[in-house]
Every structure is written in C-alpha cells, then in structure tokens.
TORFI-479962 format. One record per residue (C-alpha): residue number from 1; x, y, z. Coordinates in pm, whole numbers, plus 50000, padded with zeros to 5 digits. Layout:
! TORFI-479962
+-----+-------+-------+-------+
|   n |  east | north |    up |
+-----+-------+-------+-------+
| NUM |     X |     Y |     Z |
...
+-----+-------+-------+-------+
***
This chain:
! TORFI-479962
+-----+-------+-------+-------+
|   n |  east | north |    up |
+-----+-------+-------+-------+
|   1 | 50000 | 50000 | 50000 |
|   2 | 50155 | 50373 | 49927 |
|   3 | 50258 | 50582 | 50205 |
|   4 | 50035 | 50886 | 50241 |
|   5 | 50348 | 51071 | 50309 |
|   6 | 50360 | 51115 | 49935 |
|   7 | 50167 | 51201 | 49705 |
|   8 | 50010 | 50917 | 49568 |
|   9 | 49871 | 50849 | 49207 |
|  10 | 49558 | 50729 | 49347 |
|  11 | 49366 | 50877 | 49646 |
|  12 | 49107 | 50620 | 49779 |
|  13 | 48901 | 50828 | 50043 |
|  14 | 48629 | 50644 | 50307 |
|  15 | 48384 | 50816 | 50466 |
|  16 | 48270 | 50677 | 50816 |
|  17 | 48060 | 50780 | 51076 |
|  18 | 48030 | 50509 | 51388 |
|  19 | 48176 | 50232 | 51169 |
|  20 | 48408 | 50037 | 51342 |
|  21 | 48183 | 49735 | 51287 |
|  22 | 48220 | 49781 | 50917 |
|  23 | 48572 | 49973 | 50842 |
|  24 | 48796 | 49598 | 50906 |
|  25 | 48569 | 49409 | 50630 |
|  26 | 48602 | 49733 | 50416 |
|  27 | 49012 | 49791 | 50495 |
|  28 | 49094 | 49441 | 50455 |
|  29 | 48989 | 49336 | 50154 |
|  30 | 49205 | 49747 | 50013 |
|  31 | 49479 | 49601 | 50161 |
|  32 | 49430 | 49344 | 49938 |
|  33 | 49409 | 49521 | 49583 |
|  34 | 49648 | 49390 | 49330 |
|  35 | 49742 | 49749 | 49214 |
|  36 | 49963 | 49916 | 49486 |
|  37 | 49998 | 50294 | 49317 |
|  38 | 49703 | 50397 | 49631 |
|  39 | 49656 | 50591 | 49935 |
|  40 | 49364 | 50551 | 50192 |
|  41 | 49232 | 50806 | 50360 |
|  42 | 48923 | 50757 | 50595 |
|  43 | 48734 | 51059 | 50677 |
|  44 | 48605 | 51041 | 51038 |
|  45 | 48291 | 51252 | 51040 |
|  46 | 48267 | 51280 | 51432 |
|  47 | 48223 | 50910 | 51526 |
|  48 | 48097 | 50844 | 51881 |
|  49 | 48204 | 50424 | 51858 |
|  50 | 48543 | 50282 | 51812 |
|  51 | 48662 | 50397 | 51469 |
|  52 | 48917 | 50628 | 51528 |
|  53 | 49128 | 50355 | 51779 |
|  54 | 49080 | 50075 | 51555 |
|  55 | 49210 | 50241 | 51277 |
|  56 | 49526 | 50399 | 51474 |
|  57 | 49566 | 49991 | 51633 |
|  58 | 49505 | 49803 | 51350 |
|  59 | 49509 | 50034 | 50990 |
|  60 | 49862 | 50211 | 51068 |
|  61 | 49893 | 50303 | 50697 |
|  62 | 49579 | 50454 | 50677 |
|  63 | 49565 | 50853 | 50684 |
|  64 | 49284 | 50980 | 50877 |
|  65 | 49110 | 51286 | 50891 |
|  66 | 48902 | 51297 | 51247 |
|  67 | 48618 | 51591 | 51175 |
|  68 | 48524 | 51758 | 51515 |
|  69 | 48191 | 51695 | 51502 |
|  70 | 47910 | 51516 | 51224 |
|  71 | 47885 | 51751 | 50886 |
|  72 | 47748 | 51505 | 50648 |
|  73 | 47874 | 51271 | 50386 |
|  74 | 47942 | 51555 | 50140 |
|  75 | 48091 | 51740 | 50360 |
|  76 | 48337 | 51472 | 50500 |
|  77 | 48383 | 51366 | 50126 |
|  78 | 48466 | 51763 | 50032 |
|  79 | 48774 | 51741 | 50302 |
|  80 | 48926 | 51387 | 50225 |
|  81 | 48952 | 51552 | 49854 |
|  82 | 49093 | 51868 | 49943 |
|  83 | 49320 | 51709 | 50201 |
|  84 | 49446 | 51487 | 49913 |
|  85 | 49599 | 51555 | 49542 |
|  86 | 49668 | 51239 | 49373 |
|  87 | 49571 | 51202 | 48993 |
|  88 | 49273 | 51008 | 49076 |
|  89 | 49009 | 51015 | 49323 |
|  90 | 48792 | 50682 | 49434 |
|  91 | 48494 | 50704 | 49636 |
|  92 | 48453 | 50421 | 49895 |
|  93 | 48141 | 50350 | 50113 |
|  94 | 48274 | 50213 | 50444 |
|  95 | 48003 | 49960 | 50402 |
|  96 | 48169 | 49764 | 50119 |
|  97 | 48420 | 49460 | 50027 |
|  98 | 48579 | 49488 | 49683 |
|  99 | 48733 | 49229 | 49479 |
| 100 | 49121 | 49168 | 49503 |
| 101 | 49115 | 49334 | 49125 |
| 102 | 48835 | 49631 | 49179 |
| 103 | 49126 | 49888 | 49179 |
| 104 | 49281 | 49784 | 48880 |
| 105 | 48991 | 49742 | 48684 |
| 106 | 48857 | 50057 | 48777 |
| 107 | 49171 | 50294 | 48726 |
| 108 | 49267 | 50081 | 48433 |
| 109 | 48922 | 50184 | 48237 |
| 110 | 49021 | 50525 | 48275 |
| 111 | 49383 | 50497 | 48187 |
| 112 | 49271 | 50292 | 47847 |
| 113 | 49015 | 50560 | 47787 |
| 114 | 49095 | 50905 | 47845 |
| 115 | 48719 | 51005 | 47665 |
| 116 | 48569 | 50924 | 48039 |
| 117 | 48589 | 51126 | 48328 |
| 118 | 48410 | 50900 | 48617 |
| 119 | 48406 | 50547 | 48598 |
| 120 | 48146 | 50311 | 48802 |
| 121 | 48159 | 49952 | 48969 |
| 122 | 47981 | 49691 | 48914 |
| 123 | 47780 | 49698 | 49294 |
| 124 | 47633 | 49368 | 49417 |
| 125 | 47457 | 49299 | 49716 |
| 126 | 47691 | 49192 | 50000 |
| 127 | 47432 | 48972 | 50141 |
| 128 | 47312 | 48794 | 49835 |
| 129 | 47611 | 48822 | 49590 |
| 130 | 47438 | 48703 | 49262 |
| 131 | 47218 | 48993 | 49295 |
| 132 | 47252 | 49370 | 49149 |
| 133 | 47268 | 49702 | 49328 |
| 134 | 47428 | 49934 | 49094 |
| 135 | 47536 | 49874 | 48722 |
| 136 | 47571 | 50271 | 48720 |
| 137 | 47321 | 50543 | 48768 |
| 138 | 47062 | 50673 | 48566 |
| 139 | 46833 | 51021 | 48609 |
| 140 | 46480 | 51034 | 48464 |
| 141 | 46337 | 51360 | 48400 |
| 142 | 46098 | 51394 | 48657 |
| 143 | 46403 | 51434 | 48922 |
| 144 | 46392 | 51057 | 49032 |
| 145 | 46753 | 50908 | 48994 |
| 146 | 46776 | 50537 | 48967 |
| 147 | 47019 | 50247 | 48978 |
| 148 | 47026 | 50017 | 48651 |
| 149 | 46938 | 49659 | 48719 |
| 150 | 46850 | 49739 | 49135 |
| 151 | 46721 | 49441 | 49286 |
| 152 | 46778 | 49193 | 48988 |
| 153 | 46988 | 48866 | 48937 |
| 154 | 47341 | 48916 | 48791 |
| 155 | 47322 | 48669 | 48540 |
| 156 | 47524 | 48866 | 48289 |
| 157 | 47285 | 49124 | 48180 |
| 158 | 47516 | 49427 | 48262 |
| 159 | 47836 | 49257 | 48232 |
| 160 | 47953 | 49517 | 47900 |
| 161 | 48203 | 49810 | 47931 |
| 162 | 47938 | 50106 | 47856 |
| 163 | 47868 | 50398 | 47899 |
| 164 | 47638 | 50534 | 48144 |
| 165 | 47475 | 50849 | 48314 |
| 166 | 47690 | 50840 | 48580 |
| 167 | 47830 | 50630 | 48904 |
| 168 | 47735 | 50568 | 49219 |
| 169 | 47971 | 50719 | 49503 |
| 170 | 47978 | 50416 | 49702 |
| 171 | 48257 | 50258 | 49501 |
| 172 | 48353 | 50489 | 49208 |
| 173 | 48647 | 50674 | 49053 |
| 174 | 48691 | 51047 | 48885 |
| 175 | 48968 | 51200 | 48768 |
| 176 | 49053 | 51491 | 48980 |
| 177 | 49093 | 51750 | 48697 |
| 178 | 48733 | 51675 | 48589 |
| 179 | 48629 | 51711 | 48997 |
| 180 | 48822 | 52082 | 49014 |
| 181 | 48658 | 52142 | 48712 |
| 182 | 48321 | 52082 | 48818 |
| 183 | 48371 | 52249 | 49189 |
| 184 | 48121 | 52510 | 49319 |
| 185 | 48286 | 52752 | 49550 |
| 186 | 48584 | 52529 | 49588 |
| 187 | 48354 | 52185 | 49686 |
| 188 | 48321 | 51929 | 49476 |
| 189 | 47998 | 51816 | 49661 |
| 190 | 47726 | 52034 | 49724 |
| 191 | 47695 | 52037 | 50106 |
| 192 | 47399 | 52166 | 50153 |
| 193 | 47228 | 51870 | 50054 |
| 194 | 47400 | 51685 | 50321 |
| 195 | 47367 | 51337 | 50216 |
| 196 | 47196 | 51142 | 49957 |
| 197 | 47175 | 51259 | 49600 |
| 198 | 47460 | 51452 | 49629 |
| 199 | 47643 | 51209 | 49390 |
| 200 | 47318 | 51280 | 49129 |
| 201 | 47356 | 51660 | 49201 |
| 202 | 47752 | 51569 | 49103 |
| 203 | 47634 | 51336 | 48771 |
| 204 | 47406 | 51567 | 48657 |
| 205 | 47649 | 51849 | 48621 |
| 206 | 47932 | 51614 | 48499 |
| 207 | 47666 | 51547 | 48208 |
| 208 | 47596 | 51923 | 48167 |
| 209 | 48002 | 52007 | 48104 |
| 210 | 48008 | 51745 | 47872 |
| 211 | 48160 | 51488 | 48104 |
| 212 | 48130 | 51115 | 48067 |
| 213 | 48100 | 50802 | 48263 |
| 214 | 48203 | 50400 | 48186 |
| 215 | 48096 | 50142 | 48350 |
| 216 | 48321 | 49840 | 48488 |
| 217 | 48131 | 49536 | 48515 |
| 218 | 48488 | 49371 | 48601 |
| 219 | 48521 | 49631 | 48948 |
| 220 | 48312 | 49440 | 49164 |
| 221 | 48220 | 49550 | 49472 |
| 222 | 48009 | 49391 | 49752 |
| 223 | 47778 | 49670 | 49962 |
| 224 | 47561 | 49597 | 50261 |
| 225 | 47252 | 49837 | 50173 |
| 226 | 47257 | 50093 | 50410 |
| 227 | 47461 | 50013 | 50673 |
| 228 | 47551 | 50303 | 50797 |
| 229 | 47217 | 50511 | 50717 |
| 230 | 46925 | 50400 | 50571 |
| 231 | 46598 | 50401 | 50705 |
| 232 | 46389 | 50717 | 50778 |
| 233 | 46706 | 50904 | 50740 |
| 234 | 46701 | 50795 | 50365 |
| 235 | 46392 | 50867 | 50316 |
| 236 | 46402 | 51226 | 50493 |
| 237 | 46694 | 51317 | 50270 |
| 238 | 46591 | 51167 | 49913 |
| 239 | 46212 | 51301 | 50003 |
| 240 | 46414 | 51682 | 50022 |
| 241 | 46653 | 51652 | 49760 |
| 242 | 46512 | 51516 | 49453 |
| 243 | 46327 | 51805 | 49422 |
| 244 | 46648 | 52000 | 49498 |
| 245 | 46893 | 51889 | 49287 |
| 246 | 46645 | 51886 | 48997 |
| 247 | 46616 | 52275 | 49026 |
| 248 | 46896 | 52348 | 49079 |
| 249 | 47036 | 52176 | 48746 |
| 250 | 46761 | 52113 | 48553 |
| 251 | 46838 | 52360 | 48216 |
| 252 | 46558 | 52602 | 48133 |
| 253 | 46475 | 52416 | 47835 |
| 254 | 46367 | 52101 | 48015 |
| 255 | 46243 | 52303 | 48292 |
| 256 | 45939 | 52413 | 48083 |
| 257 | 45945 | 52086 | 47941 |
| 258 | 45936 | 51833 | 48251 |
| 259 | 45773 | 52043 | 48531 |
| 260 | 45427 | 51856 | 48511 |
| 261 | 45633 | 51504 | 48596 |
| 262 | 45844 | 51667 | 48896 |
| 263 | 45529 | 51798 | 49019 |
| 264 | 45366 | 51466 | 48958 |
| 265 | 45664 | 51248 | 49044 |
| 266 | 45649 | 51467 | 49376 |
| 267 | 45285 | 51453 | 49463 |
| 268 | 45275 | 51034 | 49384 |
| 269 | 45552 | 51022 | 49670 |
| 270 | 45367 | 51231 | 49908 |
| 271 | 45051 | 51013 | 49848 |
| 272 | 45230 | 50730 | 49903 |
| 273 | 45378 | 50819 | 50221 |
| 274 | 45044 | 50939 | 50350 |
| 275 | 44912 | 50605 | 50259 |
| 276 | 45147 | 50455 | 50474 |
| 277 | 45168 | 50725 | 50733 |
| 278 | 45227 | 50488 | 51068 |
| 279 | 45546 | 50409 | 50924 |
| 280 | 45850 | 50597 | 51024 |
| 281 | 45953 | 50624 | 50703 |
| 282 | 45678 | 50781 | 50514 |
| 283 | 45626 | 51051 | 50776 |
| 284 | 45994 | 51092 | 50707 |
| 285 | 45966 | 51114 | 50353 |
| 286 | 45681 | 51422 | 50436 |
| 287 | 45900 | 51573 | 50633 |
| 288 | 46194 | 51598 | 50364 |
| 289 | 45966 | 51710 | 50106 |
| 290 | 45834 | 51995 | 50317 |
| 291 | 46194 | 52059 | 50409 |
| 292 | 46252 | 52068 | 50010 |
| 293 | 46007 | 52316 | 49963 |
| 294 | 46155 | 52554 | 50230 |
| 295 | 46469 | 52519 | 50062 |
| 296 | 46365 | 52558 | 49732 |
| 297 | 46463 | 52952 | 49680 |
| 298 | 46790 | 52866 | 49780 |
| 299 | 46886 | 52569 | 49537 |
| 300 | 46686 | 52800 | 49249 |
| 301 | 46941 | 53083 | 49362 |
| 302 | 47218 | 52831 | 49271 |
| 303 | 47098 | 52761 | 48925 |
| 304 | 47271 | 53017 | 48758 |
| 305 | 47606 | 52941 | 48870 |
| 306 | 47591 | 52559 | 48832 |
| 307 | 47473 | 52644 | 48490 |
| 308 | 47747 | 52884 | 48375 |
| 309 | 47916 | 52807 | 48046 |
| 310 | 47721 | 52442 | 48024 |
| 311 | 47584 | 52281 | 47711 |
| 312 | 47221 | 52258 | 47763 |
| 313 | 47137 | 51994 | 47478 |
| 314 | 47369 | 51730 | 47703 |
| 315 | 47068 | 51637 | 47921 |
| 316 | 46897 | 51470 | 47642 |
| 317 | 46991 | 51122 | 47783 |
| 318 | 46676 | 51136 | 48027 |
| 319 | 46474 | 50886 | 48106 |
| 320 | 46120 | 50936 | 47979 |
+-----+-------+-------+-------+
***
C-alpha cells in the first residue's frame, strides 16, 4: 500500500461515521488490491464508537482525517479531497468489500480511455452476491435518479464496458481534473444537501460540462445496503433533495418541458407516504419534502452558477 506521506497516484478516500463494525471488512479486503499505486484516507465525520482507535491499532497506513463533530457525507467527502491531490480520486462506502482486482479494473478503464471522466463499479449485494445494486446510475426527467438493474439477478445482463449516466459514490472513481473542474465555490459536493443525492447533484452536472461516465462490470464490489444510514434518514433526505437537485440543474429548456412530471413524480411520493403514514419512514419522507420546499429559493438561487458556460442539449439522455 503507498505511504500517504507522498503524494500518491491514486487517492482512495472512506467516509465513516460510527463504523468500526464495518471499516475491518472494508480495509481488509484494500489492503488486498492487486494494484499498489494507492493511498487511503478515511474521513472520520465525528464518530461516537470505536473507529478512530481501531484504525490507529490496526490500519497504521491509513491517513485519517478525524472531523470535530458530524457535517454530512458531502461534507466529509469535500475534506478527504481537498486534504488529498493524487491524479485520481475513488469514492469508497465504508460499508463495502471489493474484489482483490476492483482497483485495477477501475483505474485501468480510465487509463485505456481518456474520453471518460468517472468510471462506476459493478455493485452487488453483500448479502446475496448474485444479485445487482448498481450497474451505474441513471436520472429520469421527473428528478427521480435510479440504479440500473437494482434488485435483479446478475446473470450477465450488465456485464459490457458502457457507457452510462453516471456512478454511484459508494465505490467509484473520477479523475481529479474533471472534479476541480466541476467544483462550486471550491467543493466538489454540494453540502447543503447533506447526504443522499449529492452524487446525482455531482452526475448531473458532469453530464451538463460534457463529462462522461464508463461502467466496469469487472470492478466488483460487495455493499451491505445501508449500513451506515438508511431508514427514515434515507427517506428524509431523498424526500428533500430530489426536488432539489432537479432545480437546481435542471436547464431552462427542460424546465418548461418536465415540470408537470416533477410535480407529479412529487405529489405520487407524498401520496404514498400518506398512505402509509404509521410508518417511520413515510412521515419521514413528508417531512423531507416539506423541508425541500423551504429550501427551494435557495437551490433555484444556485441555478445560475451551476449552469454557467454548460451545454444545455447534454441532458437529452433522460429517462422518459
């Protein structure tokens, strides 16, 4: 593994927040990787558990960054890449277990195609590992974003080198020109939405510069679904930012052309939830969408600079 006293070609940066349960499955099978050229840096976003001494007693190599207190994946994210400056920057849920080769096939893609900006993995589940999480990310134009082949068997149907929309953050790879690029007020993730969609708000204006994704059906990567959140506190945060990172982005063009589905995409979730109002998470999904609409000036406010100097016509890859 490459001493994070150097600069390192590769910068492979772990968010965790109370994950000492999940960080040795996670480390051990890095330590592992067949490519070497890497540095790890975990990003400690004001644990309460064990992390922190585990990873000084048993991850020595491992650089970490302890945040004071709990900011939010994006934020934690923002300061393992500004703490960092290696060629390439891979995203790593502390919730995962990648194959021995995941590395190499990842950073390989993007070394054999310089086109492609972001790559993805191929995400299965960690519990049931003939089945699909992720085979990259999709975004339809009603503001829903979407995994491709969620839920079904891996039986070979996503097992191409393709392009796609964009990755998922839990196990993906950018080169770091394209991130400094694409930063907003010197963050490469916006932190005001906290956590969840903030890799959508990120693919969406990768898409809008022009910006491309592969996929790497070989980079395999096992995830336990929510390990670390999940829950009502999904639901709280995708029931507030869908809307949000659709208006923020969304050019003006498609605006007046997709409003009716983001209001009805919107209003089917809210009838949902109130359908199933006894559970915690539909009340939490209410409560994010009201939070969404209090919020609402503010992302708007944003549109014009996370628009500046984009093509407009690059959306056309939306769902219908």
């Amino acid at each position: 593994m490459a001493c994070c006293g150097v600069v390192a070609m590769i910068d492979i940066i772990i968010p965790n927040y109370n994950g000492a349960a999940l960080l040795p499955t996670c480390l051990d099978a890095v330590r592992a990787q067949t490519r070497r050229d890497f540095c790890v840096v975990v990003v400690d976003d004001g644990s309460t558990d064990e992390s922190t001494t585990l990873l000084a007693r048993r991850y020595p190599e491992v650089q970490v960054i302890a945040l004071p207190h709990n900011r939010g994946l994006a934020a934690a994210v923002n300061a393992g890449i500004e703490a960092t400056g290696g060629e390439y920057v891979v995203l790593l849920n502390n919730d995962t277990e990648v194959h021995p080769r995941w590395l190499d096939y990842l950073i390989g893609t993007l070394e054999r195609y310089p086109a492609y900006a972001f790559a993805a993995s191929k995400m299965l589940l960690f519990d049931r590992r003939d089945y699909l999480h992720s085979a990259g990310d999709f975004y339809r134009s009603d503001g829903v974003p979407g995994s491709r082949g969620v839920w079904q068997r891996d039986v070979g149907q996503f097992d191409a080198v393709e392009e796609v929309f964009g990755p998922c953050a839990g196990a993906a790879a950018y080169r770091r020109a394209a991130l400094e690029e694409l930063a907003e007020g010197g963050k490469v993730f916006d932190e005001d939405l906290v956590m969840y969609c903030e890799d959508v708000d990120l693919n969406v204006r990768a898409r809008l510069h022009g910006m491309r994704t592969v996929y790497v059906p070989q980079a395999v990567v096992y995830h336990r679904l929510s390990a670390t959140g999940g829950g009502a506190l999904a639901s709280y945060y995708c029931g507030r930012n869908f809307m949000l990172v659709w208006a923020k982005n969304m050019p003006a063009p498609h605006v007046r052309r997709y409003l009716g589905r983001l209001i009805w995409s919107q209003l089917g979730f809210a009838l949902h939830a109130l359908w199933h109002v006894r559970e915690p998470a539909a009340r939490a999904r209410l409560r994010g969408q009201v939070a969404g609409l209090r919020a609402l000036p503010q992302f708007v406010r944003k549109r014009r600079r996370a628009q500046a100097g984009v093509d407009q016509q690059l959306m056309v890859e939306l769902s219908n």
